[in-house]
C-alpha positions in Angstrom: 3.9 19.6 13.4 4.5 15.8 13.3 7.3 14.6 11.2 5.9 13.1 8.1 7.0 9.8 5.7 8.3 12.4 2.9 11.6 14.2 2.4 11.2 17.6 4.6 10.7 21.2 3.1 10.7 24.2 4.0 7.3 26.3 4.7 6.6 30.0 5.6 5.1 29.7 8.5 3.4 33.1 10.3 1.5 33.0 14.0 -1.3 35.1 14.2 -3.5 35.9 17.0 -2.4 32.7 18.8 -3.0 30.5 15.7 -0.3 29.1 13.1 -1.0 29.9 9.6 1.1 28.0 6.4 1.4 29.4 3.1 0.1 27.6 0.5 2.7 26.6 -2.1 0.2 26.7 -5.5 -2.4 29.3 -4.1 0.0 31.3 -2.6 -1.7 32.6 0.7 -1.5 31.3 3.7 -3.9 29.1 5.3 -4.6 27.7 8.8 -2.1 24.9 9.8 -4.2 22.1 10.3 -2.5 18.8 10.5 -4.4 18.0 7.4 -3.2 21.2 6.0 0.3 20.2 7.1 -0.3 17.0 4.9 -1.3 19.0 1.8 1.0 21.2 1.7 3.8 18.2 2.4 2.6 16.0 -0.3 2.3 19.7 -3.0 5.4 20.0 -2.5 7.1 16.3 -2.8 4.9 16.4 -6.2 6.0 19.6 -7.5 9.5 19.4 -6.1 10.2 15.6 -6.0 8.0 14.1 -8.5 8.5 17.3 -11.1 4.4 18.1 -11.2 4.2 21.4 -12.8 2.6 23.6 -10.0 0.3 25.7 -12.5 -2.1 21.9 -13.1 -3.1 21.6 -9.7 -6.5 22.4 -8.5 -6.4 23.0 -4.7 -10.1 22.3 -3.0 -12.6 23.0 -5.3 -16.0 22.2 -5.0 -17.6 19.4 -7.0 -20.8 17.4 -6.8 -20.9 14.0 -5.7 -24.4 12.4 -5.6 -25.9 15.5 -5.7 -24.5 16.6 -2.6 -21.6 19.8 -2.3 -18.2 17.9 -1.4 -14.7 19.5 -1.9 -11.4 17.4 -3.2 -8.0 18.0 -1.5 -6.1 18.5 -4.6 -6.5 17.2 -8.1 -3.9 17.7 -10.9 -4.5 18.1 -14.7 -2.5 16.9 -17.8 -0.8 19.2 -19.9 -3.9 19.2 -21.9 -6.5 19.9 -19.6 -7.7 16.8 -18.7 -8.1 15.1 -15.1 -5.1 13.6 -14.1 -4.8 12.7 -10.3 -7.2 13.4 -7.5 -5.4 13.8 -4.4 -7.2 13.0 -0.5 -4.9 13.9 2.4 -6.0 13.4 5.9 -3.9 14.2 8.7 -1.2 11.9 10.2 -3.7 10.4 12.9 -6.5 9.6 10.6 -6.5 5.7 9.5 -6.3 5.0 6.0 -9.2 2.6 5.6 -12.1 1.4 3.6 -14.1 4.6 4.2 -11.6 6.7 2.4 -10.6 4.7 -0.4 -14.5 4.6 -1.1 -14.5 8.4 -0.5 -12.1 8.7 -2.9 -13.6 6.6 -5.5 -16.5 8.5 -4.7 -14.9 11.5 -6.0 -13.1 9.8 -9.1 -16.8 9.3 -10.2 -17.4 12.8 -10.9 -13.1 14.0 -11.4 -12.6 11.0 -13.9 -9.0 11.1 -13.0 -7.3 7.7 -13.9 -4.7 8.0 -11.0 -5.3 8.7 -7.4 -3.4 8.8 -4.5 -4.1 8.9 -0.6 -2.0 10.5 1.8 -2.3 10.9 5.5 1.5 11.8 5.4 3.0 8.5 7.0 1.3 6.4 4.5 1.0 6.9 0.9 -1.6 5.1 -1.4 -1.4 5.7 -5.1 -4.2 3.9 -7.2 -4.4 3.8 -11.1 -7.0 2.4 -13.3 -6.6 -0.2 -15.5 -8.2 -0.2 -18.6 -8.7 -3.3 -19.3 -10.2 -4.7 -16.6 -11.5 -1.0 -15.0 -10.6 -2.1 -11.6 -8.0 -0.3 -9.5 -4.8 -1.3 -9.2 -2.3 -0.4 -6.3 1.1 0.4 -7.4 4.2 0.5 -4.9 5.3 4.1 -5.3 4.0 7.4 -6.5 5.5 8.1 -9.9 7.1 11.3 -11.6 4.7 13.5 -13.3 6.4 12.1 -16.9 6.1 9.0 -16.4 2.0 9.2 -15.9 2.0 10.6 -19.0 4.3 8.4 -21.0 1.9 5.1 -20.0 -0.2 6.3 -22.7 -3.3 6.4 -20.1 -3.8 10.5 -20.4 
């Protein structure tokens, strides 16, 4: 797989029937390496391993409802208390990070209610936040430590 802007970890990786298959580091099975898959399971693990995100608050592609139609988030991550806390869209290395996905994304947050969010394609690394004063969304420079989300008093 292509060599990703995060620290590198290490992955059980298993080839079956001509086809690579990763195991997922919070669901723990494995799952079809994609490159988009490959992203996921990058940015879980510079979360729970970098950032100190407890593994047991993230939600790994559930199904929500977004305009009335099914969608499915990459990965969103709860507070301690149970309450949205970032909603997470990977796309794989050679998938542009443009308009279309931040709106995708904010598409989403509408139904989540998460007041952090952060896109990934694994080279670049987006992490939005909401400010609550003016509601609009604010980019900040780096992706923080799961503490300090918490200590800002937004969750």
């Amino acid at each position: 797989m292509v060599k990703l802007n995060l620290p590198e970890y290490t992955f059980e990786v298993k080839k079956e029937k001509g086809q690579f298959y990763i195991r997922d580091i919070i669901r723990k099975k494995y799952l079809l390496l994609t490159p988009e898959e490959w992203v996921r399971q990058n940015i879980t693990a510079f979360l729970t391993n970098g950032r100190d995100f407890p593994a047991v608050l993230f939600s790994m592609e559930s199904g929500i409802k977004v305009n009335s139609l099914q969608k499915r988030y990459d990965a969103l991550v709860y507070s301690r208390s149970g309450s949205p806390l970032l909603l997470i869209e990977c796309k794989a290395p050679e998938v542009a990070i443009n308009q279309k996905v931040f709106e995708q994304i904010i598409a989403y947050n509408n139904t989540v209610k998460a007041p952090y969010m952060l896109v990934t394609n694994g080279i670049l690394h987006y992490f939005l936040r909401i400010d609550n004063q003016s509601g609009k969304f604010v980019f900040d420079t780096s992706i923080p430590f799961f503490t300090e989300l918490l200590q800002n008093g937004k969750v």
